[in-house]
C-alpha positions in Angstrom: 160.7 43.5 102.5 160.3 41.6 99.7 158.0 38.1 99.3 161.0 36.0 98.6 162.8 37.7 102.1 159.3 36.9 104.2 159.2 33.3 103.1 162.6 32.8 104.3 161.8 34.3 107.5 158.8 32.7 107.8 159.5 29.1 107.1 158.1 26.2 109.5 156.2 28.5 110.9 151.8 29.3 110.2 153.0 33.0 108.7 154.2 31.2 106.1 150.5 30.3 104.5 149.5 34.3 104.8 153.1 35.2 103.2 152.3 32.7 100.0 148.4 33.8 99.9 149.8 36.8 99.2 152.6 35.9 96.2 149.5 33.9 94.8 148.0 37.3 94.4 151.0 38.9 93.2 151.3 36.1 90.6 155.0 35.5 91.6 154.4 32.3 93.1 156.1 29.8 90.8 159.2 32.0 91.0 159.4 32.9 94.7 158.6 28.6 94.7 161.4 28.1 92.6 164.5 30.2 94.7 163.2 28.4 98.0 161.8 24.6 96.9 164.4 22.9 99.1 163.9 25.1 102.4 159.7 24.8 101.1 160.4 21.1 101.4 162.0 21.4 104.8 158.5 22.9 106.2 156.6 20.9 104.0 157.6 17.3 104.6 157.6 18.0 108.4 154.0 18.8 108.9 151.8 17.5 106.1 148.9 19.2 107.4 151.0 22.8 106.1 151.2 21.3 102.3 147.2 20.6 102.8 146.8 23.9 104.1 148.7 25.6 101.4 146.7 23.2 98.7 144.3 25.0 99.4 144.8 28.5 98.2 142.5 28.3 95.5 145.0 29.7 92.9 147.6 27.1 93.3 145.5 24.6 91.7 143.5 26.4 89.6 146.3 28.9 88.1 149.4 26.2 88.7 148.7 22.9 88.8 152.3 22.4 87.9 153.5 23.7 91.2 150.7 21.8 93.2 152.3 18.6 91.7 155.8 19.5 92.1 154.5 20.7 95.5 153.5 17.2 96.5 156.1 15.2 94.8 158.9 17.0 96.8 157.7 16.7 99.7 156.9 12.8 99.6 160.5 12.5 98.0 161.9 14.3 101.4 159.4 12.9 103.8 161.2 10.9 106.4 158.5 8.5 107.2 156.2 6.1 105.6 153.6 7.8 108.0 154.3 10.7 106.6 154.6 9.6 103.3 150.9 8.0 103.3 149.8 11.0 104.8 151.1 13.3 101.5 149.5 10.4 99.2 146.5 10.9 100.9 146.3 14.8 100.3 147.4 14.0 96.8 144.0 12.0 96.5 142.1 14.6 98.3 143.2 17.5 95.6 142.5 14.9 92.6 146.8 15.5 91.5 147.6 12.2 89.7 151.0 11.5 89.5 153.6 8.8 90.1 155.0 8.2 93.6 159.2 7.9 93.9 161.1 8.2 97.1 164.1 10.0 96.6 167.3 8.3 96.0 169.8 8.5 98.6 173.2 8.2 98.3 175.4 4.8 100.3 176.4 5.9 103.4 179.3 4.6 102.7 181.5 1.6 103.5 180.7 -0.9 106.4 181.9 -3.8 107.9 179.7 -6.4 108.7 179.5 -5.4 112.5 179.0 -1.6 111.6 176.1 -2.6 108.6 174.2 -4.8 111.6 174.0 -1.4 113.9 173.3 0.8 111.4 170.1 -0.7 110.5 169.2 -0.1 114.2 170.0 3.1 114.8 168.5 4.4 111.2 165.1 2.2 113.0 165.7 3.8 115.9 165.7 7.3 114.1 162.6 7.0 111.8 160.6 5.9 115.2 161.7 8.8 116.7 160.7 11.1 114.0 157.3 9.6 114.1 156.4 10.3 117.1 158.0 9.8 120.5 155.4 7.8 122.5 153.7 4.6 121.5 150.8 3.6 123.0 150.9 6.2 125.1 154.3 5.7 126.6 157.0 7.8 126.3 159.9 5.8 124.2 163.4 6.1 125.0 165.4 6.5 122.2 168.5 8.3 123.5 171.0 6.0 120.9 174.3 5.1 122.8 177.3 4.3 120.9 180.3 2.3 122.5 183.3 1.0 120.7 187.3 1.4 120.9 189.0 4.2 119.1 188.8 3.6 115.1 185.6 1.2 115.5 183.3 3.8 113.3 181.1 5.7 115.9 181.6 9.0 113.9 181.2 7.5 110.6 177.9 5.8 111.9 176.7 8.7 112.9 177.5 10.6 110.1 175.9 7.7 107.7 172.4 8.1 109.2 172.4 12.0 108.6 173.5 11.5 104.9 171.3 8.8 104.4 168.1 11.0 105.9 169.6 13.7 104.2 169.8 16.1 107.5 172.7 18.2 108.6 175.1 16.5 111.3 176.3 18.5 114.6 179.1 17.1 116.4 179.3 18.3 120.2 182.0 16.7 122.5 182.5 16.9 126.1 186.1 17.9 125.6 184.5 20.9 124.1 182.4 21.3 126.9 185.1 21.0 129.6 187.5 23.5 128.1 184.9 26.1 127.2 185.3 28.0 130.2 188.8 28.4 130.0 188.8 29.8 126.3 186.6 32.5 124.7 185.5 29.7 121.5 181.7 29.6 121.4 179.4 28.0 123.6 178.6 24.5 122.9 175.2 25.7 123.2 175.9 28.3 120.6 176.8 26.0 117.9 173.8 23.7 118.8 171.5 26.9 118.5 173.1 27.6 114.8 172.5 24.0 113.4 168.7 24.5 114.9 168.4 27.8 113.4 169.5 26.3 109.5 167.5 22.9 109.8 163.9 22.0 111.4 165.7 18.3 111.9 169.5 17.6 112.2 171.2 14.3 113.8 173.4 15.6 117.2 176.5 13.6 118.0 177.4 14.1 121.0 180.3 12.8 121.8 183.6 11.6 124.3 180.6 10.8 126.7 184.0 8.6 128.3 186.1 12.2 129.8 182.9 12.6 132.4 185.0 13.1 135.2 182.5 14.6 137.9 183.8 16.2 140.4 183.3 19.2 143.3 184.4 22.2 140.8 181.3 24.6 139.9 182.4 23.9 136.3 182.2 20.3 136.3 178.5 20.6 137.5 177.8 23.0 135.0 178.5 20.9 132.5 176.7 18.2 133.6 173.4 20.2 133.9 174.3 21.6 130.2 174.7 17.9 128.7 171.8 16.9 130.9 169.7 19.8 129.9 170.2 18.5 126.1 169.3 14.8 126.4 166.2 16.2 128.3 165.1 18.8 125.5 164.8 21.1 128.0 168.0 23.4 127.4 168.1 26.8 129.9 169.4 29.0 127.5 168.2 32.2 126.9 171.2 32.7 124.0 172.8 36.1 123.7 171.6 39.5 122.5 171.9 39.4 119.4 171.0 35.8 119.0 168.3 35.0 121.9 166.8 31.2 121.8 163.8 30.9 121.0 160.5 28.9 121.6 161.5 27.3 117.7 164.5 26.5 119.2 163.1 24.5 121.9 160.0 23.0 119.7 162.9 21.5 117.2 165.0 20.5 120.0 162.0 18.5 121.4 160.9 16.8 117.6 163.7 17.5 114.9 166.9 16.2 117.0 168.0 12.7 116.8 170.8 12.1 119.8 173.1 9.6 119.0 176.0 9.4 122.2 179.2 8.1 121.6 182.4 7.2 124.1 185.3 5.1 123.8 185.9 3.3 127.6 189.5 2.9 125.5 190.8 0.8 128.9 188.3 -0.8 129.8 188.4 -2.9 126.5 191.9 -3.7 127.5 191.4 -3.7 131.5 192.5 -7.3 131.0 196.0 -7.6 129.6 195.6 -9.6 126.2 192.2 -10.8 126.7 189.9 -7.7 126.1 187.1 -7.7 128.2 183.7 -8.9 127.5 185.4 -11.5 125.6 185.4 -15.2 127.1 188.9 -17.3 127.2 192.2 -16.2 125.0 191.0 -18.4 121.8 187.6 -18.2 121.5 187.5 -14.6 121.7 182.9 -14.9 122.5 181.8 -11.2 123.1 180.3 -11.4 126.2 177.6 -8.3 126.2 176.4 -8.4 129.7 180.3 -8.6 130.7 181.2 -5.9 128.9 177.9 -3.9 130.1 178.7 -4.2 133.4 181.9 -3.2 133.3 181.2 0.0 132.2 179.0 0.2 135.1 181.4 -0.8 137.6 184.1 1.8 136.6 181.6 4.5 137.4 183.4 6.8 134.8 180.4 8.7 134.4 177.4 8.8 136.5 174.6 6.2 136.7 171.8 8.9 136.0 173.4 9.8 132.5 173.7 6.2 131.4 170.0 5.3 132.5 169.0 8.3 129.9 169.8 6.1 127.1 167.9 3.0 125.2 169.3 -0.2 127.5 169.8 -1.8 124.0 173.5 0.1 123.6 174.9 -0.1 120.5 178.3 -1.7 120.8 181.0 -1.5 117.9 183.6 -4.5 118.2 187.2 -4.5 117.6 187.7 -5.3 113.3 188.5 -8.2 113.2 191.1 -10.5 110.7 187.9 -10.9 108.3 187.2 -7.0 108.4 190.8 -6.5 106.9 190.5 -9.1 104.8 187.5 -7.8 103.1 188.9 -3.8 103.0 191.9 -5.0 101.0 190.0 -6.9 98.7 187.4 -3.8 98.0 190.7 -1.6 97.5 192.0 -3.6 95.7 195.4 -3.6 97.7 198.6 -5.8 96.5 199.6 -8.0 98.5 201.6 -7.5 101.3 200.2 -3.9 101.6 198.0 -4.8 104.6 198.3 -7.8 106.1 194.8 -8.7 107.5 195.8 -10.7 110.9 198.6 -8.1 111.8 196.2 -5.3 111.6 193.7 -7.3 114.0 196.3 -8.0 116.3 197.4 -4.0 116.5 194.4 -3.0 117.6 194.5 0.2 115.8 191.3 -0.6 113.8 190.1 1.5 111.1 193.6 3.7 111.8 195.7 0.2 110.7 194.1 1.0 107.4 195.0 4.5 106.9 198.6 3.7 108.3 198.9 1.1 105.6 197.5 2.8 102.6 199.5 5.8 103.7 203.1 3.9 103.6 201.9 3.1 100.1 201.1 6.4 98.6 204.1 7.6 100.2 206.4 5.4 98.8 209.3 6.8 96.3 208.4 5.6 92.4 210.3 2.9 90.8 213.0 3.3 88.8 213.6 2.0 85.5 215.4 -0.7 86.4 213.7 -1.7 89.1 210.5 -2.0 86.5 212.4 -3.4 84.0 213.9 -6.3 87.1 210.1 -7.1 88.0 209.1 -7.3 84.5 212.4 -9.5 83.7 
């Protein structure tokens, strides 16, 4: 098998130091480096005490200092923490490498409304604790993200924007999926968690339709529940399938590399009220009322008490757009007027979907004629 071949197999994992001890030997280092620096990084940035351990072959540093550097500098661009990140400058003083500290530069995540941009920033917190550790002061923390917002309202896109910004693959698992696996031969849901877990040490799961729990006497019903259960938990009972078993890497990324975010819609409940949506107080004022709006999700009893209580009692609730949301979107596409009218959209309720319906009608309209150019110009 060649070196290249047993580094691949061997990533995140403490073969990995005998497997490059040996292409030191073989002098091959720099070029075995060079096919696999990203999945290198992967291992690297996730334990810091593997880049000190691999600093320290001897004829890194002495033979290529080069590769000791860009060692360093790639993982402290991919490190998702400033833990982590002190912890690499730290090594970097230990092996007497001098060279000039830059994060890496990520990408937007994209566009937000104001509401979107305010829970964003507390998921992404909620996300970098998590990946430093989850206990603090010895207490175990409880940072199961839930995600609650009408249809349109951004939940995917949220999630989605936190992946791209940490620069970690997304999985998207819904209980629909779940509920109609047994009745159709598509793979498990556990299947396709297992193959995002066996391509990334860290990925952000989505999981999401939390809203279709319907729990009820049928073996299936309860077998999903366990399943979904079993994932919040990070303790999945899956021994996989022949040819693909899980493994005790499966359950050790589970555990540290996976960042839950859980998403549903409630879609009635927002309206449960006729015109006045609840959680809002009085017609005019239209006040989010929080509390209101918590405890109406509790009272439907959708979905049992024990799944909700899994989650961070902070929920993170997306809001309706509203006339200033569509306001803003036409202005940053630059949208004639007339194309979308701001409070029409608001009062649809379609949300982000009022946009796509507008700008849609627009691209599909026929061209002008001539004469109808030459009348406007006229």
């Amino acid at each position: 098998m060649s070196l290249a071949r047993q580094i691949q197999e061997t990533l995140g994992q403490p073969e990995l130091l005998k497997v490059l001890r040996k292409a030191c030997d073989q002098s091959t280092t720099e070029f075995i480096y060079l096919k696999n620096q990203e999945s290198l990084c992967d291992s690297l940035f996730q334990d810091p005490a593997m880049l000190d351990h691999l600093l320290a072959i001897s004829t890194i540093l002495r033979e290529k200092p080069e590769l000791a550097v860009a060692l360093v500098q790639n993982a402290f661009r991919h490190a998702s923490t400033d833990k982590i990140r002190r912890e690499i400058k730290a090594l970097a003083l230990k092996f007497k490498l001098e060279m000039p500290f830059k994060r890496k530069q990520l990408e937007e995540p994209g566009y937000f409304t104001t509401g979107q941009a305010e829970l964003f920033k507390r998921v992404d917190h909620m996300a970098e604790v998590y990946f430093s550790g989850s206990k603090h002061l010895g207490v175990s923390l409880r940072l199961l993200a839930l995600l609650l917002g009408p249809s349109g309202t951004g939940k995917t896109h949220l999630a989605c924007a936190l992946a791209k910004k940490m620069g970690i693959p997304f999985c998207r698992l819904t209980v629909g999926d779940w509920l109609v696996a047994g009745s159709r031969n598509d793979p498990n849901t556990l299947q396709v968690l297992q193959r995002h877990l066996d391509e990334s040490p860290r990925i952000v799961l989505f999981l999401d339709e939390l809203d279709k729990f319907r729990l009820d006497d049928t073996g299936w019903s309860r077998s999903v529940m366990t399943e979904v259960f079993s994932v919040l938990d990070r303790k999945v009972n899956y021994r996989g399938t022949d040819a693909k078993p899980w493994t005790q890497t499966h359950s050790d990324r589970l555990e540290n590399g996976v960042f839950i975010i859980a998403a549903g819609t409630w879609q009635d409940i927002w309206h449960s009220q006729g015109r006045a949506p609840v959680g809002f107080a009085g017609e005019q004022a239209h006040v989010f009322d929080e509390r209101a709006f918590k405890k109406s999700i509790r009272s439907a009893q959708m979905i049992p008490t024990e799944l909700l209580n899994r989650f961070n009692e902070n929920w993170l609730i997306l809001r309706p757009y509203t006339v200033d949301d569509f306001a803003r979107i036409s202005r940053d596409l630059n949208l004639a007027p007339g194309v979308l009218d701001p409070a029409a959209a608001a009062a649809e309720g379609l949300n982000y979907r009022a946009v796509e319906n507008a700008v849609s009608e627009l691209a599909l309209r026929p061209p002008l004629t001539e004469q109808q150019i030459a009348l406007s110009m006229g």
